[in-house]
Every structure is written in C-alpha cells, then in structure tokens.
C-alpha positions in Angstrom: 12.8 -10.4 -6.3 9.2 -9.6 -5.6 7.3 -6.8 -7.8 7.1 -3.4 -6.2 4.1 -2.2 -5.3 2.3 -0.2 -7.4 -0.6 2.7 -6.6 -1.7 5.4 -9.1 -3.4 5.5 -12.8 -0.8 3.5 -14.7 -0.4 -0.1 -15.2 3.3 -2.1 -15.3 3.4 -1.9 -18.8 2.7 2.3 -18.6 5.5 2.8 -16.3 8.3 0.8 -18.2 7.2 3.1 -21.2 7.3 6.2 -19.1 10.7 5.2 -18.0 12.2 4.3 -21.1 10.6 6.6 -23.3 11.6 10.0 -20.8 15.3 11.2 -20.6 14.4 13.1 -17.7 16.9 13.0 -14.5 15.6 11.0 -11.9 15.6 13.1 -8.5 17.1 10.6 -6.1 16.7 11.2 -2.3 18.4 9.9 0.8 19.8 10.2 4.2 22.5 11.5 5.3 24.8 9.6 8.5 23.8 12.8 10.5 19.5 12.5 9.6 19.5 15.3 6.7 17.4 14.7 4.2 20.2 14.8 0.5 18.9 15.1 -2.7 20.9 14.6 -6.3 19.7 14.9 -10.0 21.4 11.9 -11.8 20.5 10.2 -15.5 19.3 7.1 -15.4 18.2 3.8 -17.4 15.7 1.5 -16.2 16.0 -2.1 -17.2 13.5 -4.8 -15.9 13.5 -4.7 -12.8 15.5 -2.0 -11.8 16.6 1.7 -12.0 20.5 2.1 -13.1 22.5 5.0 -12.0 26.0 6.4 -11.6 28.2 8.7 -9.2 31.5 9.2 -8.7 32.9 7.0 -5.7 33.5 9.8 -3.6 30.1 11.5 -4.0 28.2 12.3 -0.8 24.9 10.3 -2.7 27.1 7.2 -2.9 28.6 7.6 0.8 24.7 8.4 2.2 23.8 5.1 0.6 27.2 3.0 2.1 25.4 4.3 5.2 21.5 3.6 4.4 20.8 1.7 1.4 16.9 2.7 1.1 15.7 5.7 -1.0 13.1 7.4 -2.3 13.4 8.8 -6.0 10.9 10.9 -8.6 11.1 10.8 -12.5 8.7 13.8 -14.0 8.8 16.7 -16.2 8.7 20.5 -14.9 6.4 21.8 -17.2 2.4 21.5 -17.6 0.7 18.8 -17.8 2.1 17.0 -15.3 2.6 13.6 -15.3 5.7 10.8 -13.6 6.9 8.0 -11.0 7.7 8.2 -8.2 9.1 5.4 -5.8 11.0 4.0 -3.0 13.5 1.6 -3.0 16.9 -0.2 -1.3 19.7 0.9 -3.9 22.7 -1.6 -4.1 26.2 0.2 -5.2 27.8 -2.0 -7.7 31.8 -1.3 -9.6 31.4 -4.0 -12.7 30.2 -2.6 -16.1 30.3 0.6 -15.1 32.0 1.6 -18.5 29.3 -0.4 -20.0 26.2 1.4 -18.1 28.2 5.0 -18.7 28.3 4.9 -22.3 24.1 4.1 -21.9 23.7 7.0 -20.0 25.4 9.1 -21.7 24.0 8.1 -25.2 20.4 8.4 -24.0 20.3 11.8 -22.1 22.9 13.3 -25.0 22.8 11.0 -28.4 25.9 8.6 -29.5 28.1 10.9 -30.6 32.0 10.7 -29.3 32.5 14.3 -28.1 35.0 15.2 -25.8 32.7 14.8 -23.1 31.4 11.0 -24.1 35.3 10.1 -24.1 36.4 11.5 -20.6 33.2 10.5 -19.0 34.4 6.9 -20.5 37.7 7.1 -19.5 37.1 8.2 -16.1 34.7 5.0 -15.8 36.5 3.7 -13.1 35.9 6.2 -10.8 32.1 5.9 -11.0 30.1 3.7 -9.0 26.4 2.1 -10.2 23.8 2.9 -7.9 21.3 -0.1 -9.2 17.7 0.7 -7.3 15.1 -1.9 -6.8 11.9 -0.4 -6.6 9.6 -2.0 -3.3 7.4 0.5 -4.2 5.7 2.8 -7.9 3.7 5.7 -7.6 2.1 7.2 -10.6 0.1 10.7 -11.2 -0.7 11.9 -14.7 -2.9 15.2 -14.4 -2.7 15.1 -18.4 -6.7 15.0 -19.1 -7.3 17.2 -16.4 -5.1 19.7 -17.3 -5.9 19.9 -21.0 -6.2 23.4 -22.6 -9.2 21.4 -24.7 -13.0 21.6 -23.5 
C-alpha cells in the first residue's frame, strides 16, 4: 500500500503521535445509497497503516460503506487551541479479531477494567464488524501557537 498523502504542519511521525496519544472519537463520514451525506462518532485505534474501528453489523455506517467503501473522517478536540487530522480514505469491513480489536477500544477510550460494560461489549463481539480505514489522504491544522493566551 502506498503512503497517503499528507498536507498541513505535521510530519508522519507527528500524526502517528497525535493518533495514538488522543482518545478522542474519530468523526467518520460517508454516503448514504440514496446521496446523503451520514455522519457517526466511533473510538478508534490507529496502527501503522491504518485506522481500526467497530459497529454493529446492522448499523447504517456499516451498510453506507457495503454501498461505497470511501470516506472521509476527522480526529480533533472541541475545545481551544485547536489542533487534529483529518483524512479521506477507502474503509474495508472486516469480521476476524473483532473480540480482539474490541477489548483495544474499549481499554483505551475507558481503562482495562472488567466492568459490566467491557464484558457485554466482549460478549456481543460477534455482532460488530471492523471498519479498517486506509488513509489515501492526512490533513493536519494545529492553531496551538497562534492561539496561545501568552504574548
């Protein structure tokens, strides 16, 4: 696979620490069979060379994407200064390790702990697909400096 393209302030290296080092949502957007525009939150875990997902198999995202695989997504905080990735990308939808890529999700965006929550999402694995998104192309903006409170 070739590397996406990549435009904005931050290098390779600057994004993959973005990415791993935020456990924000990633706002994934796509299209519907009918031409709407659909838009999800979902938690996410980027590893090399792609962005790792998951949705239940029934889930409007996951039947958009049976439909049209390419998609656009945005990974950046709500509050002051802003900073984030954006991107655009063919997502594949994948049913192997999905218990596997679950119990990542869930430990990063709410810590390891086995609450009731970690053990249904995990036992309900098999009714999640993984949305695995290859980047073609990485936009970055990081108004950090400029919006500073210091002089």
């Amino acid at each position: 696979m070739s590397q996406p393209k990549l435009s904005g302030p931050w290098s390779a290296l600057q994004i993959k620490e973005y990415l791993d080092e935020t456990p924000i949502p990633l706002r994934l957007s796509v299209i519907s069979p009918k031409g709407w525009p659909v838009i999800v939150s979902l938690w996410f875990i980027f590893e090399q060379t792609e962005i790792l997902c998951a949705s239940k198999r029934q889930s409007k995202i996951v039947k958009c994407l049976e439909n049209n695989s390419r998609c656009a997504f945005e990974i950046s905080g709500e509050t002051p200064p802003y900073s984030g990735v954006r991107g655009q990308g063919i997502a594949f939808l994948r049913e192997d390790g999905n218990i596997n890529v679950l119990e990542r999700l869930h430990d990063r965006f709410l810590g390891g702990e086995n609450t009731p929550f970690r053990r249904w999402l995990l036992e309900n694995g098999n009714n999640e697909v993984i949305i695995s998104i290859k980047p073609e192309r990485l936009m970055t903006w990081d108004y950090r400096t400029r919006m500073s409170k210091s002089d």
